[in-house]
C-alpha positions in Angstrom: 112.5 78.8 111.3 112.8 82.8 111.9 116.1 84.4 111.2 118.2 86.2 114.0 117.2 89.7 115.0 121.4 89.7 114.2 120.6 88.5 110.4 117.6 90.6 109.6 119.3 94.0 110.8 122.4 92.7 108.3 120.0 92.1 105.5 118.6 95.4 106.2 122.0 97.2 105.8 123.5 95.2 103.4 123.8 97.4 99.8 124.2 94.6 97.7 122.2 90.8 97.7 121.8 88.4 95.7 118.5 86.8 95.1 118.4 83.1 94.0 115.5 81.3 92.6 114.4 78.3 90.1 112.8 78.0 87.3 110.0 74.8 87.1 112.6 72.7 85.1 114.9 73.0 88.2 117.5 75.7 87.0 119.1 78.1 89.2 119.0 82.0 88.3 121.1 84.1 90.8 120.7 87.6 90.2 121.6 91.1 92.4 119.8 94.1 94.0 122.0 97.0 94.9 121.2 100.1 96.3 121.5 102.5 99.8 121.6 100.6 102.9 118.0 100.7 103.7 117.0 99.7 100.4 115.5 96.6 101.7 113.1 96.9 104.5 111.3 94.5 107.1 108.1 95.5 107.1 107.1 92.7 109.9 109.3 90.2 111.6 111.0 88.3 109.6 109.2 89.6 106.4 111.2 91.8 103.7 110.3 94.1 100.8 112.9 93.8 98.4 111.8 96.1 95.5 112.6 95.7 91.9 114.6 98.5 90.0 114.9 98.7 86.4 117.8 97.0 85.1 117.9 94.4 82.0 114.2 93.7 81.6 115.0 90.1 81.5 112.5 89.4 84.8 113.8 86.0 85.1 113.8 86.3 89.1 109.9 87.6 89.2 109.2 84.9 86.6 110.6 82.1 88.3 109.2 83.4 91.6 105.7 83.4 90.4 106.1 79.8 89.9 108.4 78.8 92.3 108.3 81.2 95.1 111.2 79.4 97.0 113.9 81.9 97.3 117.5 82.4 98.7 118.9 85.9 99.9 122.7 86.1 100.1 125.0 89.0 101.1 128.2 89.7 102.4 128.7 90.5 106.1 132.6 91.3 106.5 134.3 88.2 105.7 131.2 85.9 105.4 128.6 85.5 103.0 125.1 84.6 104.9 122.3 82.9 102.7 119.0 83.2 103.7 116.0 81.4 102.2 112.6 81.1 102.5 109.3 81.9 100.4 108.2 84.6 98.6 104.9 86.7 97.4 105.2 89.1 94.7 103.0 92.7 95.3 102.2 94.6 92.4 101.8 98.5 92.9 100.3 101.0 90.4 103.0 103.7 89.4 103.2 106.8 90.7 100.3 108.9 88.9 98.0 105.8 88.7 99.0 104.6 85.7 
């Protein structure tokens, strides 16, 4: 099922989510992205970038996402707190410089 036009332009504005995924023993990890609205992108309907930024260096949600890419996106929208889910692919890029 595709999200709302409604949802994704939320998810799109919203500064802060939080991503929830499982490991393969069936434990839930919730963690949060923050940044400027704008920070996540749809790059194609209904298909977001969320990027990584440094933070702990724990990397339990791209761990658990490489197994089990089954995700959940929730943010807060006024009163309400919207939970997306769906699946996810992980992209690896080369930092800047090539290295």
């Amino acid at each position: 099922m595709s999200i709302t036009r409604s949802d994704a332009a939320l998810l799109c504005r919203a500064p802060l989510v939080f991503v929830g995924t499982a490991n393969p023993g069936g434990q839930f990890d919730a963690a949060t992205r923050s940044g400027d609205p704008g920070f996540i992108r749809e790059v194609a309907p209904n298909l977001f970038e969320i990027p990584d930024f440094s933070g702990n260096y724990m990397y339990q949600s791209i761990g658990n996402l490489l197994i089990e890419p089954r995700v959940s996106i929730g943010f807060i929208d006024g009163h309400d707190f919207v939970v997306l889910t769906g699946v996810s692919t992980t992209h690896w890029e080369e930092e800047p410089g090539g290295r």
